[in-house]
Rosetta silent file (secondary structure, phi, psi, omega in degrees, C-alpha in Angstrom):
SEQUENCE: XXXXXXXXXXXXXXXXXXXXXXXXXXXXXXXXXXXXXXXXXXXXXXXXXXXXXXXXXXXXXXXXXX
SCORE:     score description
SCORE:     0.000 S_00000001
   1 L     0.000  136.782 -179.005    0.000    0.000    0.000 S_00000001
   2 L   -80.284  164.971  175.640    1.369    3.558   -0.926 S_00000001
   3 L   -91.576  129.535  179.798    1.465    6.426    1.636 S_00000001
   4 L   -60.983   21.862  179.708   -1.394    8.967    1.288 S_00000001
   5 L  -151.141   34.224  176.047    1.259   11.301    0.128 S_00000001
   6 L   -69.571   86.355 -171.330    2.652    9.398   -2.480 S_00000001
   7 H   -58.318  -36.814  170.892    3.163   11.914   -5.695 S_00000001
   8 H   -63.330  -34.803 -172.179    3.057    8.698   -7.910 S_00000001
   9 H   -86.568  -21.009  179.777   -0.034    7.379   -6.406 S_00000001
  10 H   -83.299  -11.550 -127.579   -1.318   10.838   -6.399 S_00000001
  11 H  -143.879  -36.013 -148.780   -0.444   11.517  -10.244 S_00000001
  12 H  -102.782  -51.717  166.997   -1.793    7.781  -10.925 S_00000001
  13 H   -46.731  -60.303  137.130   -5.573    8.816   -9.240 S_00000001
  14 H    19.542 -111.686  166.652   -5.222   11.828  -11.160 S_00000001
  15 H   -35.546  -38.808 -155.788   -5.203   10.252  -14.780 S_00000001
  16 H   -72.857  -63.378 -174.660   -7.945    7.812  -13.397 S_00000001
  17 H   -27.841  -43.169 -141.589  -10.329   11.241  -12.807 S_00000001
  18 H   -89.100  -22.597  166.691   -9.255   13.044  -15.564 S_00000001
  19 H   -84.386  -52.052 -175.593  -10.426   10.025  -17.820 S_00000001
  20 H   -47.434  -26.283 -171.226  -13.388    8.992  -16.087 S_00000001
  21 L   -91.369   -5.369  174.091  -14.363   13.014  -16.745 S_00000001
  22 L  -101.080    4.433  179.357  -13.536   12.408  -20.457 S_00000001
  23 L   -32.370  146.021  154.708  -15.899    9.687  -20.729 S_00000001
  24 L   -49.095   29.388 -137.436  -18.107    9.437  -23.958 S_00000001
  25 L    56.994   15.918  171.504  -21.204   11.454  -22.762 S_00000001
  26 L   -32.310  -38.906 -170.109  -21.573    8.761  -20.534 S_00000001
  27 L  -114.634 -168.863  176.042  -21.933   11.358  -17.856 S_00000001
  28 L  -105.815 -168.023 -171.146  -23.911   14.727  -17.426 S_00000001
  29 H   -85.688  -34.015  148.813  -21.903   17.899  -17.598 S_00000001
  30 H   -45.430  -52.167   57.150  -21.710   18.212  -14.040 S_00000001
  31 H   102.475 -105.059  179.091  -20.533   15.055  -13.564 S_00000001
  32 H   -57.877  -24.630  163.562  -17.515   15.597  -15.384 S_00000001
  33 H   -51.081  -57.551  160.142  -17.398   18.696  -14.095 S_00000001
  34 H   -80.698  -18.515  170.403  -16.721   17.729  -10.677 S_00000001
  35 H   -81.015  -55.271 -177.908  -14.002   14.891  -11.615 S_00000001
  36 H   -33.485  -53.715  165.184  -12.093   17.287  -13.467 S_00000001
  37 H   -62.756  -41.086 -178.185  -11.836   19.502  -10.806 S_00000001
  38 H   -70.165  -11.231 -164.834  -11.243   16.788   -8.305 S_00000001
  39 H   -94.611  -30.189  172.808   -8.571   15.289  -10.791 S_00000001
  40 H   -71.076  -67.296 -179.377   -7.074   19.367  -10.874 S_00000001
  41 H   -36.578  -53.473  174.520   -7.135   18.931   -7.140 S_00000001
  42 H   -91.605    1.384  170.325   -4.567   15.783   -7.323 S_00000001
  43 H   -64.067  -61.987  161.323   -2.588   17.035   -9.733 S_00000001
  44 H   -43.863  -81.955 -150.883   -1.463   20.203   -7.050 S_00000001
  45 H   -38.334  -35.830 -174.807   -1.183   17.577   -4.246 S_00000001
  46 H   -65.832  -35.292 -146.766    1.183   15.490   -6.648 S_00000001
  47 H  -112.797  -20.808  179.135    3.325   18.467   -7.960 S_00000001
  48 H   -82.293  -69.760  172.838    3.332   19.582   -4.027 S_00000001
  49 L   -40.117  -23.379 -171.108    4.453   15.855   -2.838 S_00000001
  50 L   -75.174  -33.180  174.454    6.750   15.795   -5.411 S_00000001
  51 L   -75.273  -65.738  153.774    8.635   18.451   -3.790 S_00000001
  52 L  -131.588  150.266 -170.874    8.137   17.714   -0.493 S_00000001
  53 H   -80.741  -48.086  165.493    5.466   15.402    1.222 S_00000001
  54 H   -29.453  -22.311 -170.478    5.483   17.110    4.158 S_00000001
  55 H   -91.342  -20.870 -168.857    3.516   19.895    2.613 S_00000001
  56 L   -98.266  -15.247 -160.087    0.387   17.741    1.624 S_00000001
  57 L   -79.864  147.542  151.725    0.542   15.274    4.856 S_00000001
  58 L   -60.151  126.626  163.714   -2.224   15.644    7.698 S_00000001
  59 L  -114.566   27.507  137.072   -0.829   15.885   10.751 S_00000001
  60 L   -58.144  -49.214 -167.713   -3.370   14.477   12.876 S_00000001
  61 H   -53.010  -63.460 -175.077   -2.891   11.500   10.688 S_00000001
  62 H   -55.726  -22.916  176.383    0.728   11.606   11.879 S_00000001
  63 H   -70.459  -76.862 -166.013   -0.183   12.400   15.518 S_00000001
  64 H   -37.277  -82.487 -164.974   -2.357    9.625   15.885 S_00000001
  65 L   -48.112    7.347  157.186    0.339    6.878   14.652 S_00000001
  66 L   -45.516    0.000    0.000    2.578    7.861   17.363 S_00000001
């Protein structure tokens, strides 16, 4: 399992959005509307992680596994 701050895994979710929002009219235009933007959304986080991870991780998430 990858780490929820994984720029590859984040980059690889991504692509999955950005096609499911290119679907063949499959969907309505909202629809696609919102994966694109969520797929725009992982795109930053990837291009953030890539630099450093630290900028995208929760740190509750990080408290708690203490």
């Amino acid at each position: 399992m990858r780490a929820p701050y994984d720029s590859e895994g984040l980059w690889l979710k991504a692509k999955l959005f950005i096609n499911r929002a290119m679907d063949d009219n499959a969907r309505s235009f909202d629809e696609r509307a919102l994966w694109a933007s969520l797929s725009l959304e992982l795109l930053a986080k990837a291009a953030l992680a890539n630099h450093s991870p630290l900028l995208i991780a929760d740190p509750m998430e990080c408290e708690a596994r203490r």
